[in-house]
C-alpha positions in Angstrom: 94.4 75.8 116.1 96.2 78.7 118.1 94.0 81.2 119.4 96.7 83.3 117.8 96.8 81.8 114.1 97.1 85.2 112.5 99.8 86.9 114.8 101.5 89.6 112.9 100.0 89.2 109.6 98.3 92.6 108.0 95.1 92.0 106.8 93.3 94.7 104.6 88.9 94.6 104.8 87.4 96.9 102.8 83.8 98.3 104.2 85.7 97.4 107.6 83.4 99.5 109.5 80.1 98.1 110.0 78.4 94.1 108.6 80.2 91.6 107.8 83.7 93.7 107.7 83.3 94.7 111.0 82.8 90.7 112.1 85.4 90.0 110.2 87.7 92.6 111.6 86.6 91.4 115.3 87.6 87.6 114.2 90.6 88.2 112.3 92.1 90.9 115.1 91.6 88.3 117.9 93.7 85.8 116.4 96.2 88.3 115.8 96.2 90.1 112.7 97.2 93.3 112.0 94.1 95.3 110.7 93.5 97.6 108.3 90.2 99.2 107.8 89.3 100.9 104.5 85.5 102.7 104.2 84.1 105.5 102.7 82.2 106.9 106.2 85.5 107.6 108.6 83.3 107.4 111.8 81.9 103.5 111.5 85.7 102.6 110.4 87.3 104.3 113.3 84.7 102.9 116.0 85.4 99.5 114.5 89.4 100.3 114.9 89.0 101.2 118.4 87.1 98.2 119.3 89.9 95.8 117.5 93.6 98.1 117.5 93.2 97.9 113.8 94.0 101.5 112.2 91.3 103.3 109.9 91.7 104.7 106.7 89.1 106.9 104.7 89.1 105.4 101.2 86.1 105.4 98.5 86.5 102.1 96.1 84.9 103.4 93.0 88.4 105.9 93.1 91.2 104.4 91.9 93.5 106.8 93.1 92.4 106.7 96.6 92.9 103.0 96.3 96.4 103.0 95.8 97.0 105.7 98.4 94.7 104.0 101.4 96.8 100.9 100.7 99.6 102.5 100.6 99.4 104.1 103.7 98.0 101.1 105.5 101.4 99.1 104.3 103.2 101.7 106.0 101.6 101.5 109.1 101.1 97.6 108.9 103.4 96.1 106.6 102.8 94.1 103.7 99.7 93.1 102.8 99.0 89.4 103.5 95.4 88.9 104.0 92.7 90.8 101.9 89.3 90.8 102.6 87.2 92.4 99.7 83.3 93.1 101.4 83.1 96.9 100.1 79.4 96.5 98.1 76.4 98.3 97.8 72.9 97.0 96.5 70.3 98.6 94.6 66.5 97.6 93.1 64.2 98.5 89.9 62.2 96.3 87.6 64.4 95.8 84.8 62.4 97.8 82.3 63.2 101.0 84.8 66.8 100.5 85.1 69.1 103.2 84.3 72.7 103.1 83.1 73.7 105.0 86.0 72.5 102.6 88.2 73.9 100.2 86.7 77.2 101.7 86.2 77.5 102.4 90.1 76.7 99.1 91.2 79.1 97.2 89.0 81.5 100.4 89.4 81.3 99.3 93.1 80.7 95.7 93.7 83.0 94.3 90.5 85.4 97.0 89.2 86.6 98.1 92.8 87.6 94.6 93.6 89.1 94.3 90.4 91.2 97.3 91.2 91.8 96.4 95.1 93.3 93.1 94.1 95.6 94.7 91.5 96.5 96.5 94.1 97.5 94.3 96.9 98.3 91.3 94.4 102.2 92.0 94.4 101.7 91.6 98.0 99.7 88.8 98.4 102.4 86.8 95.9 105.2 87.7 98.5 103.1 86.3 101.4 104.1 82.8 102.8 100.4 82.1 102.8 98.5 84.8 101.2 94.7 85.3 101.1 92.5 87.1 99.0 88.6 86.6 100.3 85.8 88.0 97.9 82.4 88.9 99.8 80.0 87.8 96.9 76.6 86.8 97.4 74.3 83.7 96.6 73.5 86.2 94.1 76.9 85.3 91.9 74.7 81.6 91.6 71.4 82.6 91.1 69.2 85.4 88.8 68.0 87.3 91.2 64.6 89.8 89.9 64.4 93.4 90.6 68.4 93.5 90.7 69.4 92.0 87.2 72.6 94.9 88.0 73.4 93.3 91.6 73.2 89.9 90.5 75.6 90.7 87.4 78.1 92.4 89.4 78.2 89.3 91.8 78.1 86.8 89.3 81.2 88.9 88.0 83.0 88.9 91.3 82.7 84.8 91.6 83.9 85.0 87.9 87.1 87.0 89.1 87.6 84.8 92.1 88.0 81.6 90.1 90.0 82.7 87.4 92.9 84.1 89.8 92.6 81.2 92.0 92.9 79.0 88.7 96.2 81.9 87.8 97.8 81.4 91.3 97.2 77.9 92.0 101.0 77.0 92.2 101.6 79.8 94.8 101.1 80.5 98.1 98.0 82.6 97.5 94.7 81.3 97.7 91.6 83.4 96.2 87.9 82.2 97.5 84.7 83.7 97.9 82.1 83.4 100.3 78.0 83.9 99.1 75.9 84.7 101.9 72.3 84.8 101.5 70.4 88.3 103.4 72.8 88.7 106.1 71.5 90.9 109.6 73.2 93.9 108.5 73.0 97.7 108.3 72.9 96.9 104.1 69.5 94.6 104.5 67.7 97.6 106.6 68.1 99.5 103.6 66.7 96.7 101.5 63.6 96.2 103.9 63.5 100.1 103.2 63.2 100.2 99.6 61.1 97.0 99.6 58.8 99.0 101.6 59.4 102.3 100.1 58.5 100.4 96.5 55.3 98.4 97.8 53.8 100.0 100.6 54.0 97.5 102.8 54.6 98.0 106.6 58.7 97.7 107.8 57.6 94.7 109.4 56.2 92.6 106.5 59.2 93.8 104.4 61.5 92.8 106.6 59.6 89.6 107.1 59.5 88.6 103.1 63.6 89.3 102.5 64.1 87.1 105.5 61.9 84.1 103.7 63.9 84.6 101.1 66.6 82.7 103.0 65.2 78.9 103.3 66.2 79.3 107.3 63.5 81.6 107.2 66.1 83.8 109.5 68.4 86.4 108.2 72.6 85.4 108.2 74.6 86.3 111.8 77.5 88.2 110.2 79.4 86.5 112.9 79.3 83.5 111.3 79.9 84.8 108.3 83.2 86.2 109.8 84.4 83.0 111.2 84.1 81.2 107.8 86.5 84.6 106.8 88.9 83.7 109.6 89.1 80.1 108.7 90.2 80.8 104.8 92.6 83.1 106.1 94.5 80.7 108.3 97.5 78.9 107.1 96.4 75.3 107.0 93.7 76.5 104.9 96.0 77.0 101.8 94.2 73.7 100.3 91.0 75.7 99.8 91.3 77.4 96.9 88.6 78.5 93.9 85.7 78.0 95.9 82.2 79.6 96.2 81.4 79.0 100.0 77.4 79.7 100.5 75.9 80.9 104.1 72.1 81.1 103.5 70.6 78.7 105.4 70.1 76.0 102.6 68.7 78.0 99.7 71.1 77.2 97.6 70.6 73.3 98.2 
């Protein structure tokens, strides 16, 4: 494989600015992409811009609206888009009995609906491509129940959902649509897990941190690193066989 696989290809992340969007920007910008970064937070997307020459766009999901104009402006500083990386999410927790509509509206509002609308947004795009992409940051969540976030685990099983039915659509193009399902991944959105797992139960940072990263079977949280390499690798052309599927990184909970 060329070090330089993606040269000239524009590839959208949304949440590009910190996690796994940020790894993914750091991978896909070194073998050549051109990057687009799309967050809510303008500072964490611009540092992540610097560090990669991608260009940084403010842009809150839940608004369609400022959908279709972040993408719109990153097409005319980039191009077409070719490669989309959907990671924008947010996570929440409550005993199912205390769950609110609200709550459960934002977090399918975010995680599900959002990707619904950035994929309708770039899919014209994406059809064009000689070997477009459309990756899906899901969870193992979209496999599994998961207690104390019946709304997280529905709005991930909802997001595998939508990657299989338009890689099942697009099947005879050049577009492939996957997702990946990482377990708890070392990232800024697990500190605020060990947070509200403390928050909820009174237990110290340190054995809350220490039960969400036994919830992994590794018994050690996901490098988002990794995570971004399996991101670069769907992305590449000679990947265009890999289509439909649910890629898990959680250290063999899932087995």
């Amino acid at each position: 494989m060329s070090d330089r696989a993606l040269e000239g290809r524009h590839a959208l992340i949304t949440g590009g600015g910190t996690g796994i969007g940020a790894a993914a920007a750091i991978e896909l910008g070194n073998a050549g992409a051109k990057l687009s970064l799309l967050g809510r937070r303008m500072a964490p997307i611009q540092h992540t811009a610097v560090r990669t020459g991608g260009t940084a766009f403010q842009c809150d999901v839940t608004e369609a609206g400022a959908i279709e104009q972040a993408f719109d402006e990153a097409r005319a500083a980039n191009g077409p888009i070719d490669l989309l990386v959907v990671n924008a999410g947010i996570a929440e927790s409550a005993p199912f009995h205390k769950m609110t509509r609200e709550s459960w509206d934002r977090i399918i509002g975010t995680n599900l609906t959002a990707a619904f609308e950035c994929a309708r947004a770039a899919i014209g795009d994406l059809l064009k491509s000689e070997n477009g992409r459309l990756v899906f940051i899901a969870s193992v969540a979209s496999i599994r129940g998961v207690p104390y976030a019946a709304h997280y685990a529905a709005s991930k099983h909802g997001l595998l959902g939508l990657s299989r039915s338009l890689a099942a659509e697009y099947a005879k193009t050049n577009l492939t649509v996957n997702a990946v399902c990482p377990g708890y991944v070392d990232t800024p959105m697990t500190d605020q897990s060990v947070a509200r797992v403390s928050e909820i139960t009174g237990r110290s940072e340190e054995d809350s941190r220490g039960a969400i990263t036994n919830m992994n079977a590794s018994g050690r949280l996901v490098d988002p690193d990794a995570i971004a390499k399996i991101i670069l690798m769907l992305c590449l052309p000679l990947s265009r066989d890999i289509n439909g599927a649910a890629i898990t990184i959680d250290g063999g909970t899932s087995a």
